[in-house]
C-alpha positions in Angstrom: 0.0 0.0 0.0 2.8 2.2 1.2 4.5 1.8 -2.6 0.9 2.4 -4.2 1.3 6.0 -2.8 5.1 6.3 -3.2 4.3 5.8 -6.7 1.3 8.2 -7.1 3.6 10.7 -5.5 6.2 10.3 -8.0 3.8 10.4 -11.2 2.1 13.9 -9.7 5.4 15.2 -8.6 6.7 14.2 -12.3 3.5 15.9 -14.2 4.4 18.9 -11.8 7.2 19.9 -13.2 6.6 19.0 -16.8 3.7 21.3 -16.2 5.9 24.1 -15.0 8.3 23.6 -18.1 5.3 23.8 -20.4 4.5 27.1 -19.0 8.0 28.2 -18.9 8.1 27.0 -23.1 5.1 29.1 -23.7 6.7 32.5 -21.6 10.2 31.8 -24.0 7.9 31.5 -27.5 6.2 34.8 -26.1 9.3 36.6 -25.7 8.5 37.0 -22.0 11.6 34.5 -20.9 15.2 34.6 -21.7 17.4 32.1 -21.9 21.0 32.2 -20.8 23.5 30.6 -23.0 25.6 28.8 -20.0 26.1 25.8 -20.5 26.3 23.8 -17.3 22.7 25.6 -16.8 21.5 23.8 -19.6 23.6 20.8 -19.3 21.7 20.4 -15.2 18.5 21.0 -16.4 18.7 18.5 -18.9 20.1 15.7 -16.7 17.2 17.0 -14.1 14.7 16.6 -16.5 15.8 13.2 -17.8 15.5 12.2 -14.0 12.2 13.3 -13.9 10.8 11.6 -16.9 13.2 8.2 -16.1 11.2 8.6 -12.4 7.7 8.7 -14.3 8.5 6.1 -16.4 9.4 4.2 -13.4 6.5 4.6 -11.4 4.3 3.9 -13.9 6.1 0.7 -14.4 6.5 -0.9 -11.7 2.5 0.8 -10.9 0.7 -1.0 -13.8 3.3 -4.0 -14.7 3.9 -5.4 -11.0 
């Protein structure tokens, strides 16, 4: 039971932030958001992302599959 909502957590957490990167997309195609041409900014945001869909991908898994 305790993994049932350890995994629900994970899959609302995950659609969280892909929710807050949609809305951050939309601000950029507006011209509203800039983005900054570092690098490592964009090379930890990718790995974080990755993470988050990889966690997603796992609850939903080991949710439906188990």
């Amino acid at each position: 039971m305790i993994k049932i909502f350890f995994y629900l957590s994970l899959i609302i957490l995950g659609m969280f932030v892909m929710r807050f990167g949609i809305i951050q997309i939309r601000q950029y195609k507006q011209g509203k958001t800039k983005i900054k041409k570092k690098i490592p900014e964009q090379i930890a945001f990718a790995i974080f992302f990755i993470i988050i869909l990889g966690l997603i991908i796992y609850s939903i898994n080991s949710l439906l599959f188990n």
